[in-house]
GUKOL-865816 format. One record per residue: residue number from 1; residue in three letters; z, y, x of N, C-alpha, C in turn. Coordinates in Angstrom, 3 decimals, padded with zeros to 6 digits. Layout:
BEGIN
  pos  code      n_c3      n_c2      n_c1     ca_c3     ca_c2     ca_c1      c_c3      c_c2      c_c1
  NUM   ala         Z         Y         X         Z         Y         X         Z         Y         X
...
This chain:
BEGIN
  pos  code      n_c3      n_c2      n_c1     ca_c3     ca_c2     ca_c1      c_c3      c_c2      c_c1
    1   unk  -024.650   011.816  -016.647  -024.961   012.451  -017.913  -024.824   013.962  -017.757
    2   unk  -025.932   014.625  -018.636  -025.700   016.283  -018.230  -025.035   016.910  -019.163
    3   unk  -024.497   017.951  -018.610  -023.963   018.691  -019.741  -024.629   018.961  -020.693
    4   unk  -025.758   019.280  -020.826  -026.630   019.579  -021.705  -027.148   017.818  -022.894
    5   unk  -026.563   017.179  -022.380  -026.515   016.340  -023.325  -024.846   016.491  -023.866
    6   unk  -024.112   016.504  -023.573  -022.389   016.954  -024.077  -022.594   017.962  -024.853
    7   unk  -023.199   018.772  -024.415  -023.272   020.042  -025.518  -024.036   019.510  -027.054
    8   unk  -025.478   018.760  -026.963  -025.986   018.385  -028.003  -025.418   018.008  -029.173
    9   unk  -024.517   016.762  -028.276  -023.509   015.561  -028.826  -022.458   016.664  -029.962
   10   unk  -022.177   017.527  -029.076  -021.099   018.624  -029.880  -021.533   019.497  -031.167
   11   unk  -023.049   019.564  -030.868  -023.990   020.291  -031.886  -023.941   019.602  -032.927
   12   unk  -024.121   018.053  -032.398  -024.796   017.105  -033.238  -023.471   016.681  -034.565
   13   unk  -022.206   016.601  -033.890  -021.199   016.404  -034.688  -020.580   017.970  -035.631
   14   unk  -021.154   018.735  -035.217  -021.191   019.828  -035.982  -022.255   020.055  -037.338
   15   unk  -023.081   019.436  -037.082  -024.819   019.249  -037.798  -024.029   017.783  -038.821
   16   unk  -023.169   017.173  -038.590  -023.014   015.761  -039.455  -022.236   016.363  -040.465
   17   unk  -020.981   017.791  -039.881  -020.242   017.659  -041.277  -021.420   018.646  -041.942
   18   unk  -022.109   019.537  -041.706  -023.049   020.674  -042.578  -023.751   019.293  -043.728
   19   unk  -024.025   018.391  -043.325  -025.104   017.649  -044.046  -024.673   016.416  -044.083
   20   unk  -022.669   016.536  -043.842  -022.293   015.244  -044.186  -023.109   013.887  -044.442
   21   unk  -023.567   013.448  -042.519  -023.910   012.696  -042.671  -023.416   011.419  -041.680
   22   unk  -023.019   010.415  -042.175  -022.064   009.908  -041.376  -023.332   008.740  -040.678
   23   unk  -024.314   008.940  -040.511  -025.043   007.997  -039.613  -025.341   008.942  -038.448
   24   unk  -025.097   010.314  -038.258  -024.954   011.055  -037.196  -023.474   010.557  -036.666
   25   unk  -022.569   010.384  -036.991  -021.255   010.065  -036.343  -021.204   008.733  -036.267
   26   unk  -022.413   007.734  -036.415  -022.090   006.504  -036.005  -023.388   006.634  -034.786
   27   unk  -024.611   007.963  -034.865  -025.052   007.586  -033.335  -024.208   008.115  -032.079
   28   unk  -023.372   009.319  -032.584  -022.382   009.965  -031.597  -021.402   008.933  -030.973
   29   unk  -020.404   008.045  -031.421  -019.424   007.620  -031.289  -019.989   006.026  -030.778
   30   unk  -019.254   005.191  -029.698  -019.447   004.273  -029.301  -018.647   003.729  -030.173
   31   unk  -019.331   002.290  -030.578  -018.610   000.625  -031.271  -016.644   000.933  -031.134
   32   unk  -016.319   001.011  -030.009  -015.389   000.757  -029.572  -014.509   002.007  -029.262
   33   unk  -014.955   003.300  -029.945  -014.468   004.580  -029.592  -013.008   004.702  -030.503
   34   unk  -012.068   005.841  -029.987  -010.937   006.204  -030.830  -010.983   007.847  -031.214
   35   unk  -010.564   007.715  -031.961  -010.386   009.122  -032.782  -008.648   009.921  -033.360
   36   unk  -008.675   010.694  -032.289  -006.823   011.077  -033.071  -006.685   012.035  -033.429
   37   unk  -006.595   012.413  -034.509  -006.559   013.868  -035.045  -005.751   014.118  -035.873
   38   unk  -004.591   015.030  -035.765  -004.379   015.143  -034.273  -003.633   014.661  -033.354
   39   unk  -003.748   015.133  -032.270  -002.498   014.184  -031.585  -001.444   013.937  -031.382
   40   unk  -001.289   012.750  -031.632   000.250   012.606  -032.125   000.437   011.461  -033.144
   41   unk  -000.469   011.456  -034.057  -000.820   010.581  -035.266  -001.870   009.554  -034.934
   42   unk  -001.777   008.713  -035.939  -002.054   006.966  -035.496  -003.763   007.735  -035.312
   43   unk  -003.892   006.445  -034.264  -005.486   006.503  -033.505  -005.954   005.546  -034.248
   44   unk  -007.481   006.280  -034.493  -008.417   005.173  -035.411  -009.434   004.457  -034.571
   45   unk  -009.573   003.721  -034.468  -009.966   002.345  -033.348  -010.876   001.794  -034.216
   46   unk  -012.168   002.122  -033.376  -013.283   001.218  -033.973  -014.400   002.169  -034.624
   47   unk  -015.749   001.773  -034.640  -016.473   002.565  -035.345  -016.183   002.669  -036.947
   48   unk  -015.931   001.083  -037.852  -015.705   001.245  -038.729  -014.501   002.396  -039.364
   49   unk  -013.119   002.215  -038.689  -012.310   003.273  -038.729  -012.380   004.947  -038.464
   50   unk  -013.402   004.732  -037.813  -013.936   006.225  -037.425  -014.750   006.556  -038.569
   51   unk  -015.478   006.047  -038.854  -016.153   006.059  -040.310  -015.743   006.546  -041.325
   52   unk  -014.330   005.944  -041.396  -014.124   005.968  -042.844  -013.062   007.162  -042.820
   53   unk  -012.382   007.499  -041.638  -011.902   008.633  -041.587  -012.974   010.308  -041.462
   54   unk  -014.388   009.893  -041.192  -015.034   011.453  -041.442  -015.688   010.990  -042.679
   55   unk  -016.126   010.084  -043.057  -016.106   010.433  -044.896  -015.097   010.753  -045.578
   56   unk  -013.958   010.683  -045.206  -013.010   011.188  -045.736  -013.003   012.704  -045.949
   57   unk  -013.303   013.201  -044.302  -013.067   014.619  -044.057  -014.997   014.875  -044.892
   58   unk  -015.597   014.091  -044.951  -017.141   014.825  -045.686  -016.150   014.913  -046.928
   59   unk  -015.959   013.908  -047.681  -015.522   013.779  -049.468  -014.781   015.489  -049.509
   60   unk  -013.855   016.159  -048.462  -013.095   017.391  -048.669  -014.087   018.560  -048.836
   61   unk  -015.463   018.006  -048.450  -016.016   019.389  -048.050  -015.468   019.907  -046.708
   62   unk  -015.418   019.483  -045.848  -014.749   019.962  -044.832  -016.535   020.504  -044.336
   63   unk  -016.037   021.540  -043.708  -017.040   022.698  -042.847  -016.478   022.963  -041.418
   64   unk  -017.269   022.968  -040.360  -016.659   023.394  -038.968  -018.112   024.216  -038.523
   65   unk  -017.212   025.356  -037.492  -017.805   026.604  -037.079  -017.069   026.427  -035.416
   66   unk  -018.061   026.753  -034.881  -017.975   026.737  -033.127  -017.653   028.325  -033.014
   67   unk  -016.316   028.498  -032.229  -015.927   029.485  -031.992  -016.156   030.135  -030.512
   68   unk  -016.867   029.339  -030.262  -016.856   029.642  -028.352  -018.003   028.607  -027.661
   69   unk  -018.003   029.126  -026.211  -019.411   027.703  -025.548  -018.322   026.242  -025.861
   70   unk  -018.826   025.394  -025.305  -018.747   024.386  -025.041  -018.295   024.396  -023.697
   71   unk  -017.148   023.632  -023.244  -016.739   023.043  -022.010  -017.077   021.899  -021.458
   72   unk  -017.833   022.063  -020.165  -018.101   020.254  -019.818  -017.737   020.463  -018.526
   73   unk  -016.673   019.359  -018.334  -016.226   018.814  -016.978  -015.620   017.355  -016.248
   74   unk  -016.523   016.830  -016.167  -016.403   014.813  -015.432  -016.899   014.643  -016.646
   75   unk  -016.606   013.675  -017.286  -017.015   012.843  -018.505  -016.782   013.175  -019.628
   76   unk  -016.213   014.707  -019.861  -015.708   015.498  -020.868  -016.225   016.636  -021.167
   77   unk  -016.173   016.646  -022.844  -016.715   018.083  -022.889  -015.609   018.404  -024.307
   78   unk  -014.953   019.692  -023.948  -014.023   020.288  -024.813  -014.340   021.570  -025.351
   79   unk  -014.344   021.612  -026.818  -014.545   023.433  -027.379  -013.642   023.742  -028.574
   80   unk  -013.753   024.584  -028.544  -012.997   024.931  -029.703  -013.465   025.629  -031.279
   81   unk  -013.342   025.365  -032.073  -014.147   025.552  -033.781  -012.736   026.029  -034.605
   82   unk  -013.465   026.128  -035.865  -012.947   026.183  -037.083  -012.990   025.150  -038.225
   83   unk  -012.150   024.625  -038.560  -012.262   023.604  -040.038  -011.956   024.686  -041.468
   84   unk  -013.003   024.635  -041.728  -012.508   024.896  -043.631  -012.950   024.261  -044.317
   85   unk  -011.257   024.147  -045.008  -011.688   023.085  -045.984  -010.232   023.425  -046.968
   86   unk  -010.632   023.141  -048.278  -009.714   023.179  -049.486  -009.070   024.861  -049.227
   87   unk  -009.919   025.753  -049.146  -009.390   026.952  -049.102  -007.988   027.680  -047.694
   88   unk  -008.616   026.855  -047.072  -007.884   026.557  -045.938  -008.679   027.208  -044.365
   89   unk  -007.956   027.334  -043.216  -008.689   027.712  -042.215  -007.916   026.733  -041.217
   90   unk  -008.666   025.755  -040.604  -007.717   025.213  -039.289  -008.363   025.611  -037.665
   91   unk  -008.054   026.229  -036.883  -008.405   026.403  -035.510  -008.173   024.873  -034.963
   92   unk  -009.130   024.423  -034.250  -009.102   023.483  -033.406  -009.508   023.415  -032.100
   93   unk  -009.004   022.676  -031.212  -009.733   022.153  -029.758  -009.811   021.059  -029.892
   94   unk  -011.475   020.236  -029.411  -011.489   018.860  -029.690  -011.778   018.412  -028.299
   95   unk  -011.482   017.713  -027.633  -011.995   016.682  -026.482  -012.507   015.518  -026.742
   96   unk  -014.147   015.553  -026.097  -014.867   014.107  -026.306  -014.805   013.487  -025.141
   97   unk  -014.602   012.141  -024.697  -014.651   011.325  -023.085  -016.001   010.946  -023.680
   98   unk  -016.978   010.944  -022.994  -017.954   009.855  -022.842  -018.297   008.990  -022.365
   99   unk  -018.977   007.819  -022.179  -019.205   006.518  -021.445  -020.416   006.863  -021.002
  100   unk  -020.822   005.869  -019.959  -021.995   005.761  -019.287  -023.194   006.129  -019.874
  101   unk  -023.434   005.404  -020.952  -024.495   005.218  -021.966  -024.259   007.004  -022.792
  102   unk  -023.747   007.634  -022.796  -023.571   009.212  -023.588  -023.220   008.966  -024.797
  103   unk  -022.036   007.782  -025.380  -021.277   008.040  -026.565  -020.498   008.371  -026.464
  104   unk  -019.788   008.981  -027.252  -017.931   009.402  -027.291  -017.339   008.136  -027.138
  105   unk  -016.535   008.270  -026.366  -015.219   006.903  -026.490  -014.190   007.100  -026.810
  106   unk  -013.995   008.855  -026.808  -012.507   008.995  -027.273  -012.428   010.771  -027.873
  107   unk  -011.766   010.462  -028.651  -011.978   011.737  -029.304  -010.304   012.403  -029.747
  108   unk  -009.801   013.635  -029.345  -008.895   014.432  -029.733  -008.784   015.477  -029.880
  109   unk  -008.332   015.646  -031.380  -008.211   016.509  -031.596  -006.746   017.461  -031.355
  110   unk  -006.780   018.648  -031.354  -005.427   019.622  -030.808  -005.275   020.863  -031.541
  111   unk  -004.471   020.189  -032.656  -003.996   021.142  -033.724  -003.033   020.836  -034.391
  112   unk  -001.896   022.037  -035.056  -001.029   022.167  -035.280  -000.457   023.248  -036.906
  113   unk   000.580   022.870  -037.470   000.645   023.801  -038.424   000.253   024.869  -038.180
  114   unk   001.108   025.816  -036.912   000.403   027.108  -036.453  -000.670   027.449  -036.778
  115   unk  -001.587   026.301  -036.338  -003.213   026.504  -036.274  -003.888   026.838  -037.649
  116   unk  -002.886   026.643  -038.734  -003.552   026.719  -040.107  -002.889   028.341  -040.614
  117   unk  -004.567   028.514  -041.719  -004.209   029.812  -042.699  -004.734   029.548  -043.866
  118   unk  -004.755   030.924  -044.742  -005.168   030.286  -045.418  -006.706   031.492  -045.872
């Protein structure tokens, strides 16, 4: 898989919260993918669970902004953005693993009170 498909994938989950659309995050994410955001806190297992945790983050209005390229290296591609949401600013780094086929299988996020303003 090329980077240039990792990068898309990263576009593409950026393009789902603008137009909160969660059938973009069910072509991104494999059946069987996890999601921890962040890490540390319970992992959501499963597409359905993945689901229902970014409608969650659509219902906030949540907004994300790419602060930098995109990183791709082995089966990973890591960057770093912005979340706003509820008058809020969160800095993030997210890591996607991908599978053979070019879905996410695993997803983490890496953020912290620090990371928030307002």
């Amino acid at each position: 898989m090329s980077s240039a498909h990792r990068i898309a994938t990263v576009n593409k989950y950026v393009e789902a919260f603008a137009r909160k659309d969660i059938g973009l995050i069910r072509q991104i994410f494999a059946d069987n993918a996890t999601v921890e955001d962040p890490v540390g806190t319970d992992v959501h297992k499963g597409i359905a669970a993945i689901s229902a945790f970014y409608e969650g983050s659509f219902g906030a209005d949540a907004r994300l902004s790419l602060t930098g390229p995109v990183r791709c290296a082995g089966n990973a591609a890591a960057f770093a953005f912005e979340v706003h949401v509820a008058g809020m600013k969160i800095e993030v780094i997210d890591v996607f693993e991908f599978d053979a086929a070019g879905k996410v299988v695993s997803m983490k996020a890496y953020w912290g009170q620090e990371n928030i303003s307002q």
